[in-house]
C-alpha positions as CSV (number, residue, x, y, z in Angstrom):
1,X,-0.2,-10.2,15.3
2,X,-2.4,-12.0,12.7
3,X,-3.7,-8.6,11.8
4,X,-0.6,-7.4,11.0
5,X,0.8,-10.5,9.0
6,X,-2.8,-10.1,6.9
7,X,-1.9,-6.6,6.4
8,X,1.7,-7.1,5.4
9,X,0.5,-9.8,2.7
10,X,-1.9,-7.4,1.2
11,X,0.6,-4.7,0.8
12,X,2.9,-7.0,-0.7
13,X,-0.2,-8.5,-2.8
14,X,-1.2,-4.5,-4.5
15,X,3.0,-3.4,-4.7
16,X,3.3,-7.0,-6.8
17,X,-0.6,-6.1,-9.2
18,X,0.8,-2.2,-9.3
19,X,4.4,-3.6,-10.8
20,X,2.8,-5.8,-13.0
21,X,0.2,-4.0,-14.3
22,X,0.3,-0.7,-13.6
23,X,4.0,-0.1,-14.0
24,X,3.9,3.5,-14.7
25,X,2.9,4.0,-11.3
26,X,5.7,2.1,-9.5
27,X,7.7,5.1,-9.5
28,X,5.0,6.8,-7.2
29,X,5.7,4.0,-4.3
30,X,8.5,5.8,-3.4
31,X,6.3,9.0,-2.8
32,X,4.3,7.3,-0.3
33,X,5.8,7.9,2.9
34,X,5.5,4.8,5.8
35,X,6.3,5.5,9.1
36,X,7.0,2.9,11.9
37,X,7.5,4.6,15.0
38,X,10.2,2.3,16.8
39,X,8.5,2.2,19.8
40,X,5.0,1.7,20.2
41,X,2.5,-0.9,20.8
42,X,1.6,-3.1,17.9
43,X,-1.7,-0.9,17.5
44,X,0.3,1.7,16.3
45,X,2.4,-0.4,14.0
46,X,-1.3,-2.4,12.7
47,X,-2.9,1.3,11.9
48,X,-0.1,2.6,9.9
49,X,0.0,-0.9,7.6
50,X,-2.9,-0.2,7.1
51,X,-2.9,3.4,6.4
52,X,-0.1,2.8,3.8
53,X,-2.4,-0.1,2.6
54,X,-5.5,2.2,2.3
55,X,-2.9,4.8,0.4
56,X,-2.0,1.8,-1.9
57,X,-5.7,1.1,-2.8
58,X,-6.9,4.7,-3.7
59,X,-3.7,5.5,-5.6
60,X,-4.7,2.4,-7.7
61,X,-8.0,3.2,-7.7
62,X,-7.3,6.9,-8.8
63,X,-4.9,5.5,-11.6
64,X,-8.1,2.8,-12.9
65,X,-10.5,5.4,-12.8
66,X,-8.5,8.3,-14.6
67,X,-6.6,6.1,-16.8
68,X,-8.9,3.4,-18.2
69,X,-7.0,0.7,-20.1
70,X,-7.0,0.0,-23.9
């Protein structure tokens, strides 16, 4: 359960840096599909927080490197 609380703080941690300083790629959020299955063990729900963090990271990390600031 820890894991997933850690998870769920860190996806809310790069949606809140992505708003704020990257807003031109808020709009893609929407784009990013999650899935929670309703049932399921925890497992299940742990690996696809992090999948969608994971898809968080390199969408940011596509933007930073493609797009450098000025």
């Amino acid at each position: 359960m820890k894991r997933l609380q850690k998870l769920s703080q860190e996806i809310v941690e790069i949606t809140l840096k992505i708003e704020q300083e990257y807003p031109e790629l808020y709009q893609y959020l929407d784009e990013t599909p999650v899935t929670i299955p309703n049932s399921g063990t925890s497992e299940m729900s742990t690996k696809n927080f992090s999948d969608y963090l994971d898809s968080l990271r390199q969408l940011l990390n596509h933007h930073i490197e493609n797009h450098p600031k000025k």
